[in-house]
N, C-alpha and C positions, 0 to 999 in steps of 0.2 A: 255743828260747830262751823261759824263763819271762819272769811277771810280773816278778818280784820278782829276776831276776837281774842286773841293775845294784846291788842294794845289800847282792849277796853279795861284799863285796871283800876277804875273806880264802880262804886254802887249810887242806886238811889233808888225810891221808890215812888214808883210810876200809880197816878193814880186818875185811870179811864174816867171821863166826865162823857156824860150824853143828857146836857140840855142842864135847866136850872128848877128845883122847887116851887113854891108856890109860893115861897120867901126870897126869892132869887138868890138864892145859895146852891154853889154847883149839886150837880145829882150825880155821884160818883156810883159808878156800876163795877169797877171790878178795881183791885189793889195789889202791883206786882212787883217784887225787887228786883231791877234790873240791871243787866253790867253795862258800861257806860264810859267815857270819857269828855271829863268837865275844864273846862277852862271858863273861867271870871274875867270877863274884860266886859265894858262898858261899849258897847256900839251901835249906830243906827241901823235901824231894819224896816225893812217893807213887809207888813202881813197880807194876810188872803184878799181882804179889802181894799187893797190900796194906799192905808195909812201908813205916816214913817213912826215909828216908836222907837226908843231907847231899850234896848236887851240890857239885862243884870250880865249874861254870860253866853256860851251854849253849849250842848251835848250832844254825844256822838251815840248813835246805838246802833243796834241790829233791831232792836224792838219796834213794833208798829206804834206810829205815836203819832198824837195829831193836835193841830189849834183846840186851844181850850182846857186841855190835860192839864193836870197838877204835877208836878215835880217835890220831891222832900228830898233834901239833902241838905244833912250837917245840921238838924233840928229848925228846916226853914225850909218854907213850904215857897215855889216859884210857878208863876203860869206858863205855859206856854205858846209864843204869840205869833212863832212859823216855824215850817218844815220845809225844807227841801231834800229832798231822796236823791243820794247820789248814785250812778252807776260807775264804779270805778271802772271796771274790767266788760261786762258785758249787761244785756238788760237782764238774762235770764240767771244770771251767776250770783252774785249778788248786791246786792242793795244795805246801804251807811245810811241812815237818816240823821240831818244835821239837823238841833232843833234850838230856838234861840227862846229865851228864858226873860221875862222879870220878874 
């Protein structure tokens, strides 16, 4: 039990992508419900590349999560298009990952 998981009071479920098909449809390798905290605001982001994108939202978790991951929540399926890992308190204590959504 994290710091910060008393005020992960929503769910969704996490769904690990490693790489694309032969149809270019993600290749999801593992599917997890995770606790979470979502907020829906529309805002500009920078991904791993460099490019600016438009985020649906973003999420807060303790889970490892990363570009490219699928997100479901509320019967709607979102990608995920960055991570930044926060260290609130220390590097070794723990770790928020913010993760921004479209």
């Amino acid at each position: 039990m994290g710091y910060f998981t008393h005020l992960l009071n929503n769910t969704a479920v996490l769904k690990t992508v490693d790489g694309t098909d032969e149809n270019g449809k993600p290749n999801i390798i593992a599917i997890d419900e995770i606790d979470c905290k979502i907020e829906y605001k529309k805002a500009l982001t920078v991904n791993s590349a460099g490019e600016e994108m438009t985020s649906s939202g973003r999420l807060f978790t303790e889970s490892v999560i990363k570009e490219g991951d699928i997100i479901e929540t509320a019967k709607r399926e979102f990608k995920v298009i960055s991570v930044t890992p926060n260290y609130p308190l220390t590097d070794t204590f723990c770790v928020i990952n913010e993760a921004a959504f479209a």
